[in-house]
Structure formats: structure tokens, C-alpha cells
N, C-alpha and C positions, 0 to 999 in steps of 0.2 A: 504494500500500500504506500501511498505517494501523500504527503503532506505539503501546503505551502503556508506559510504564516507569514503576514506582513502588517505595518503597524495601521494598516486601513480594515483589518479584519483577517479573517481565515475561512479557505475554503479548503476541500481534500477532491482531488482528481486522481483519476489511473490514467496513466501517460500510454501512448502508442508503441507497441514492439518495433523496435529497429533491428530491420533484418539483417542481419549477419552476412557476409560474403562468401560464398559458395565454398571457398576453401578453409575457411574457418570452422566456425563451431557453430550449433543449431539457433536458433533465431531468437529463442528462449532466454537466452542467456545476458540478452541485452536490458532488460529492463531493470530500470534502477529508480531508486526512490529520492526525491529533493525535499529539504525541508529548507525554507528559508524565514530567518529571523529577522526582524527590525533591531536598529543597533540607534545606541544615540548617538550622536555623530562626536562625544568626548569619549566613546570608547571606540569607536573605530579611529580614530587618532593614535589608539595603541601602538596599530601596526603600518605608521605612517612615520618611522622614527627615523631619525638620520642614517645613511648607510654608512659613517664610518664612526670610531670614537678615539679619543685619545689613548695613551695605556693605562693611565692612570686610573679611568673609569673600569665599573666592574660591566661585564658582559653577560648578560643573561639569553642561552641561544633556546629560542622554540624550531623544535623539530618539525616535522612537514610544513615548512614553509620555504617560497621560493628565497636563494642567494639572495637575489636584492632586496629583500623585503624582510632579511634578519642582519641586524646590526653589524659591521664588524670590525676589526680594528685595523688598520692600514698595514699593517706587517705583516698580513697571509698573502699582501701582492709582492713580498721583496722576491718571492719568485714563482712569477709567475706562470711557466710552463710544471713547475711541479702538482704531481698529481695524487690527488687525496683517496682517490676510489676506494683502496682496501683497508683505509686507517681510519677515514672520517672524523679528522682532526681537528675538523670549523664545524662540527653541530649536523651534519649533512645525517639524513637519515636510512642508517645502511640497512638499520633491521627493511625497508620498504622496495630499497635498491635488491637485496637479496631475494624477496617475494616474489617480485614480479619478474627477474630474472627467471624463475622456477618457471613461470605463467609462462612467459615466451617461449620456452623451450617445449611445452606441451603445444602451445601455440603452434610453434613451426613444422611439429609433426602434421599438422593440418594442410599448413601450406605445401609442404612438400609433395605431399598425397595427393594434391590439386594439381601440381605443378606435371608431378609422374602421367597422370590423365590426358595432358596435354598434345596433340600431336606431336611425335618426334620432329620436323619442321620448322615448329612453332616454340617449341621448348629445346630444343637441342640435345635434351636427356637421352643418354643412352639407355636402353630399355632390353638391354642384352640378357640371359640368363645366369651370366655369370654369377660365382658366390659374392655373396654381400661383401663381406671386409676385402677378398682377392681383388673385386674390382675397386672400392675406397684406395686401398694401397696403389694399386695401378697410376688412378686418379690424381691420387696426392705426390707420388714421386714422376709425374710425367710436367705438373704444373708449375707456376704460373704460363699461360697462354692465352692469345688475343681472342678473346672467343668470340664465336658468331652467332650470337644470341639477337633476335630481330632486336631492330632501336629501343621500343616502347618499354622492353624488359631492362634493358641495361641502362637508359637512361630516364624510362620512369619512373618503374618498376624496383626498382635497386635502392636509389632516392628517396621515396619512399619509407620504405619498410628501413632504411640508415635512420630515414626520422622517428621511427617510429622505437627504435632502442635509444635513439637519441634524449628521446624524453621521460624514459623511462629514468634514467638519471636526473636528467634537468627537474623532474617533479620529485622527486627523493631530496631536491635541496642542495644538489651538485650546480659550480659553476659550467659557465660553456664548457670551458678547455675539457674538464674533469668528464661531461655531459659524452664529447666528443670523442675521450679517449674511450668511453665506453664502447660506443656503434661501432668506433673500432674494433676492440676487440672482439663484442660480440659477432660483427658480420663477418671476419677474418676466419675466427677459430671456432664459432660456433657454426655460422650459415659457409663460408668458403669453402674452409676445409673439413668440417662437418658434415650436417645435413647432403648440402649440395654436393661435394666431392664422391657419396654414394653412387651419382648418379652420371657428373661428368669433372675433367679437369677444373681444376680454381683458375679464374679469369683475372688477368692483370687488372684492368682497365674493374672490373668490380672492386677488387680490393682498396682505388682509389676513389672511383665515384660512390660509392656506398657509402660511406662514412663521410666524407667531405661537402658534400652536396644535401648530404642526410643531414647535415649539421644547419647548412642553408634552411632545407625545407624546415626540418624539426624547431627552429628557433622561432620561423615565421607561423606555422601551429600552434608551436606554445604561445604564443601570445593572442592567436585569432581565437583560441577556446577562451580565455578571457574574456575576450571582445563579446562573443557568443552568452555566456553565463550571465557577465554583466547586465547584458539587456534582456534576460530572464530565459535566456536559453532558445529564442527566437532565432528563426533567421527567414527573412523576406514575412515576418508576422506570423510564420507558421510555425509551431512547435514539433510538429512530425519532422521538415527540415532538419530543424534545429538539434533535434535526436540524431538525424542521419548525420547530419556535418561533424557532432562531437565526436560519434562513434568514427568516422574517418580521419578525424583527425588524431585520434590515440585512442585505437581498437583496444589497445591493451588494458589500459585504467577501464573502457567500458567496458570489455567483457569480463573483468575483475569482478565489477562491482554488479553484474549481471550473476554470475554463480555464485556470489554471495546470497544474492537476493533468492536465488531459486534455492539454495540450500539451507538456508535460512540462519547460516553460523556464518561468520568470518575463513570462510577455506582460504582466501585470498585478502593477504590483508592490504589492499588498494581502496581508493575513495579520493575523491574532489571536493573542496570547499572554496569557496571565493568570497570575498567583500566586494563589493561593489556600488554604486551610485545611480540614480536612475530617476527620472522626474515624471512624475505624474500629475495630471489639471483635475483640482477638484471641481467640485459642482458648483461653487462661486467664482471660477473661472483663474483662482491661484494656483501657480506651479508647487508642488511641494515635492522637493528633493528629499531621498530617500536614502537612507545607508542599509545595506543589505546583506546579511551574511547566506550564503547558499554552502547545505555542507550533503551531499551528498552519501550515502548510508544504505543500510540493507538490516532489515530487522529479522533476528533469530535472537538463538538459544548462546544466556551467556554475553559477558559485557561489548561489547564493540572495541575493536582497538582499537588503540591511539593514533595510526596508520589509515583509518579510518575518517578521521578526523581533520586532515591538513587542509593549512588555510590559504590561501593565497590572494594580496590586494591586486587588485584591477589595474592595468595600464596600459593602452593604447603600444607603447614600446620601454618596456622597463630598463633604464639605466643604471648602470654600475661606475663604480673606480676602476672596475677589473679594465686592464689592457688589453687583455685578452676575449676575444668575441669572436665573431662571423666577418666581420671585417677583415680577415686574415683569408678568408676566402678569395682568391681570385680565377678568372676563365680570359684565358686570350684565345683568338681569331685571325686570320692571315695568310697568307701564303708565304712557301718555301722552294727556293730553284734551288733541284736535284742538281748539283757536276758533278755527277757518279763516277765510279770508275768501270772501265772496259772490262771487267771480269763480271758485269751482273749483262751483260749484254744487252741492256736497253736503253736507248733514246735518254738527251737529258731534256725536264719539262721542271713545269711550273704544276706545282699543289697544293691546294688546301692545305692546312694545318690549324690544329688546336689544341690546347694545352687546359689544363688544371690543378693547381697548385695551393700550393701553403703559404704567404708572405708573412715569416715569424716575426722579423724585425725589418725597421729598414734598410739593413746592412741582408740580409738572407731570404731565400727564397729557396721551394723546392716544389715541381710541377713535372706530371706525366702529362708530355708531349707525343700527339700522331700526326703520321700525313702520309695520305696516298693518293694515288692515281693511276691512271691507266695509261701509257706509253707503250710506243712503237719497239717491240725486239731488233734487234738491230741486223739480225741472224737470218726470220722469216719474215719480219715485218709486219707480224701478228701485234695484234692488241696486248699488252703484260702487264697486270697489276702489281705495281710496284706498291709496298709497306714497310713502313718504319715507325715505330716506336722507344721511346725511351724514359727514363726517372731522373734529371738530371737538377744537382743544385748549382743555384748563382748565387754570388756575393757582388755586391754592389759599393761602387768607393764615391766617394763627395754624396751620402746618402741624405742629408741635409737638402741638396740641393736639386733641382726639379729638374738638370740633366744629371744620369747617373752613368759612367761606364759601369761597367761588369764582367765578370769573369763567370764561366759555366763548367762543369764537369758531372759525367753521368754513363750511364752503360743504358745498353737495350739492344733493338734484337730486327732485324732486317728480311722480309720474305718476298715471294713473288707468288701471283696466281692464288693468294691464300692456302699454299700447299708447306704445311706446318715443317715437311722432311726438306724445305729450303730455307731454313731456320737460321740464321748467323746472327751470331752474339756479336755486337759492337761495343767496343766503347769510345767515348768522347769527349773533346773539348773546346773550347771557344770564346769569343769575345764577344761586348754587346753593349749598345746605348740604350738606357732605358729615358725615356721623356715623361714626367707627372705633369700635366696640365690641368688634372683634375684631383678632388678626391678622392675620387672612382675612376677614373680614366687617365690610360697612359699613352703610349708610343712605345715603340721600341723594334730595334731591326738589329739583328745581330747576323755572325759570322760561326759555321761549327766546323771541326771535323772530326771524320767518323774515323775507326781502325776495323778490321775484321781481321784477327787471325788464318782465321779458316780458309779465307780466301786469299790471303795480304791484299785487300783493297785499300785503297783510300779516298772516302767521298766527301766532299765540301759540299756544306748544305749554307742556304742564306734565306733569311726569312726574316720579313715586314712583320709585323701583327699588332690589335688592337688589344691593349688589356682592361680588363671591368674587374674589377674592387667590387665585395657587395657591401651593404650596411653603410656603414659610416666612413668606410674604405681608410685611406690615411687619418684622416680625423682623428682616429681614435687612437693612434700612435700622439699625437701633435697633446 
């Protein structure tokens, strides 16, 4: 049963089932219970406190609440890429981080089973009879490789579901960084070489877009479910919506607090709470603004955890001290002329290229780069799809200043025809101007060259390309 209470009166509703996604779990599982309470606006002040404090001040941390919404003191930033995940040494809530880890992992047997179904075509899974672990082992020592998994999967699909472990920490009370190394790991060594590795090779280009991009989406979810809540869990004035948009946006917290509800005990101990703001016109035609606590729950046998209970304020885009965010995300665009060498026997042209990377500081960067195309054999004069890939980091000097030279170095791996037994490992390196014109936006045209033992080639690549910053891009260095 569904409660709302607000300080205009109380009604009780039963909310509409939001149906589950086919490779998930049954439909059932979704409904969850909202209670929202009127608050006087001197105690929603509570959790409106400064986000940093001197050390002299004492620290009082509340558990399931968002990073920036529990106080902290300026000296959990002196370093910044350090990672709290298994210590939870700022108040972060690991008992909830551990839970729902659990949950995903049931979770992903679902998805997999969906994915298995899939036409081979469509899914790329091998569906061979081979013994179970013989072919995992297979899998796992033949990989990383570029895989050809259609777009939507690797670059929707992947993105996704990075967001979707992404937030499994971010709502535990993890910062980004922390949030991020999570979906790392999770999508690496749980979905990579796990799950997925049963069924085909671990994919490069996954192991980087998953997690990095996941961090993109995941950051931008985690704030739209607020967005959503705040205005009473609407969206376009529809409440059914508003049920489907939450549950896509972090299946995992709803199907949580869905098997709670149907079991009627805490199995899972997940839940959402929010404060919020929201104005309503009374019948003399005055706005009266509202402070609102929404804590979402599931009534059974035996107390409710505390897990249950997390609270989080409302905000459009929540700000931190942290230097470390999604702004470290960047995507360049551009093209690169191939001057191959005469041992790969094709034509030199001009190709696309695009890159994805990490800009840590403004001295460092590290980004998987591709670019292919189709060129003439030089032999038959046939079509030859030429591919290259690489993981290559730059350091950048006069970083201060909006031109930056640079230096690069990296390894990766060179094929033709998409035929994996023309596989050559490379490595490289090179020089490069970088241009900031923007926040978000840069320039830059650099210079590489490639080695292959295999072959003793040697190829110079040159490549233009546009780079996009996301969030706040440099800003949040500055």
C-alpha cells in the first residue's frame, strides 16, 4: 500500500505497475510504496549545511545521503584520485554499496539470459556447445579484441547499464571518482570478463566506453531522478510516466524496493528518499511553497533498515569542492592521413577518427583512439578495410596556457578486412598542439608514429580533430 501525506491533507493511492524489461525480472517487482511528509522549512535547513568545514569543527556524517549534501572537511580533497570504495573512510554507506552489488549480480543473470536469446547476428554471442568454463577460459585468454557488436549495443547499450552501477555507488554516498571506479570495476571483472566472457571475447572499446561514458550518463540520471521526485514523481503530469522514467533511470534501486514490497521484509536493503520544494495555488489564488520529504519504503515483517531510509536534497545540478567530476570526460572527432608503410599493401587515404578519454589534470590525459576506412590494395586494387586502434597517454607543457604542445605515447593493434589473424600489435609515439578556446572545446592536430615488430613497418599517422569537455569541462580545474 502507497501513502502520501502532505501539509494540505492526506490521501492513500495504489500506484500503477511499471513493467519491467523483458530481460529482467517479472513486472511485479516494480511497485513501491511513497510516503511523503510536510517538513517546516527550519528543518529542512538541516540538510542544506555548508559542504565544507574547518578542522576544528566537529563532523557529524549521516549515512545514505548524497556526497554533497553531507558536510565535509577540505582535506578528503588533498587527494583527490584516491579511492574510498572498500574502506568508506568519509561516512559513505558500504553496508548499501554491498547490497545492491548482490542485487546486480542476480540482476545480470537476467540480462544475460536475454542477451543469449538474441540472434547470433544481433548479439555476437557465441552459442556453440562447448563446456561452460572451457569456453570462458578460451574467451578470457584470446581477449581484449575490437569487437563487432552492432552500434546500439556498444554504444548504447554498454553506456547504459556503466550508468546504471554507476549509481549504485553514487546513491551509497560515494563521490564521482569513487562512483566511477566502481562501473569500472564492476563492468571489467564482473560483466567483461565474467558474465559476458561465457559467451564471447572481452571487447576493448567496452572496457573503455562502459565505464566512462556510464559515468556521463549515470551522473546526468542521478540528478534527473531528483528532478522527477521533486515534482512529485511526474513527468509530462503523468504519474505512470513518471514510474517508467524512474525505473529506467536506476532499475536497480527500483527493482530493490519492488521485492521488498512483494516480500514484505527488507531482502534488499535499497530505498529513495528526497526533500524537495514544490508550489502549489491555493483556492485564494496564493502560491504556497512546500518543503517535502519523499522516503520511499516497502512495509513487512520487522523494523525497516536504515538503508531504507536515505535522504537526499533536490538540485537541479549539485555542486561540490570535489575537482574531480564528469568534466574529466572528454570525446574528440576528426580525421587522420594514413602514410603507411608498403608492407600492409594499401593505398595511403584520409579517415575518420575518434577518440575517448580521461583528462586527469591539465598536464595529463589518457584516451582510446580509432580510425578506419576502406582503401585501395595496392596488389588487386580491391576495396581493404584498413583498422587501427590504440590507448595512448599525452602530457601537455605550458598547461596554463590555451596553446599547449604535447607529447603522446601508447600501444594498440592494426588489422585489415576485420580479419582478427591480421592482428599487429603496435606501439607509438608522437607530438601535438593542443588549442582550449573553450571550456568545452578545443583544437588540436598532432603528429604519430606507429612500430610493428611483426612486420618492421613504420606508419606516420596525422590527425586534425575537435575535442568536447563534458560538464563544466576546464572550469572545474580553474
Amino acid at each position: 500500500m502507497n501513502h502520501k501525506v502532505s501539509s494540505l491533507g492526506a490521501t492513500s493511492k495504489k500506484k500503477a505497475l511499471v513493467p519491467l524489461l523483458c530481460f529482467l525480472c517479472a513486472p511485479s517487482l516494480l511497485s513501491a510504496s511513497n510516503l511523503a511528509l510536510a517538513e517546516e522549512e527550519n528543518e529542512a535547513a538541516l540538510f542544506e549545511q555548508p559542504l565544507t568545514f574547518t578542522p576544528e569543527q566537529s563532523i557529524t556524517y549521516t549515512t545514505n545521503s548524497t556526497w554533497e549534501n553531507t558536510p565535509r572537511p577540505l582535506s578528503v580533497y588533498d587527494s583527490p584520485y584516491s579511492v574510498s570504495l572498500f574502506s568508506a573512510e568519509n561516512g559513505e554507506d558500504k553496508e548499501r554499496l554491498w547490497s545492491q552489488t548482490k542485487s546486480i549480480f542476480w540482476y545480470g543473470v537476467g540480462v544475460a539470459g536475454f542477451i543469449a536469446l538474441l540472434p547470433e547476428d544481433i548479439s555476437n554471442w557465441d552459442n556453440s556447445d562447448d563446456r561452460l568454463l572451457e569456453k570462458w577460459w578460451d574467451n578470457v585468454r584470446q581477449g581484449p579484441v575490437w569487437d563487432r557488436d552492432v552500434w546500439y549495443i556498444n554504444y548504447i547499450g554498454h553506456p547504459y547499464f556503466g550508468g546504471v552501477y554507476y549509481q549504485i555507488a553514487r546513491k551509497s554516498g560515494y563521490r564521482q571518482w569513487d562512483a566511477f571506479v566502481y562501473s569500472f570495476l564492476m563492468s571489467t571483472f564482473y560483466w567483461e570478463y565474467g558474465v559476458e566472457a561465457f559467451a564471447e571475447v572481452p571487447a576493448i572499446q567496452d572496457l573503455v566506453v562502459t565505464p566512462v561514458l556510464g559515468w556521463v550518463y549515470g551522473e546526468w540520471a542521478f540528478n534527473k531522478e531528483r528532478e522527477i521526485i521533486q515534482r512529485g514523481g511526474t513527468v509530462w503530469g503523468s504519474s505512470a510516466v513518471g514510474d517508467t522514467a524512474l525505473f529506467f533511470l536506476d532499475p536497480v534501486d527500483s527493482i530493490g524496493r519492488g521485492i521488498n514490497h512483494m516480500m514484505g521484509r527488507d531482502v534488499i536493503k535499497a530505498g529513495t528518499g528526497y526533500i524537495g520544494l514544490s508550489e502549489r495555488t491555493l483556492a485564494n489564488g496564493d502560491v504556497d511553497t512546500q518543503v517535502k520529504f519523499n522516503l520511499s519504503y516497502s512495509f513487512g515483517e520487522g523494523d525497516t533498515s536504515p538503508a531504507m531510509a536515505r535522504r537526499y536534497t533536490y538540485t537541479t545540478m549539485m555542486t561540490t569542492t570535489d575537482p574531480v567530476d564528469y568534466s574529466i570526460v572528454g570525446i574528440t572527432a576528426g580525421a587522420r592521413y594514413l602514410n603507411l608503410d608498403k608492407a600492409w599493401g594499401v593505398e595511403n587515404a584520409w579517415a575518420p577518427s575518434m577518440s575517448l578519454g580521461l583528462y586527469f589534470t591539465p598536464s595529463f590525459s589518457a584516451r582510446l583512439s580509432y580510425a578506419r576506412i576502406d582503401t585501395d590494395s595496392l596488389e588487386t586494387g580491391e576495396r581493404v578495410t584498413y583498422e587501427n586502434y590504440s590507448l595512448d597517454a599525452q602530457y601537455y607543457f605550458l598547461s596554463k596556457n590555451n596553446l599547449r604542445p604535447y607529447v603522446s605515447a601508447g600501444i594498440g593493434e592494426t588489422l585489415l578486412d576485420l580479419d582478427r589473424d591480421t592482428t599487429t600489435f603496435q606501439v607509438n609515439g608522437g607530438v601535438g598542439l593542443h588549442y582550449q578556446f573553450h571550456d568545452n572545446w578545443a583544437l588540436q592536430v598532432d603528429w604519430t608514429h606507429y612500430y610493428s615488430g611483426k612486420l618492421s613497418s613504420y606508419d606516420h599517422l596525422m590527425s586534425s580533430q575537435l575535442v568536447y569537455r563534458f560538464g563544466s569541462g576546464e572550469r572545474g580545474w580553474h
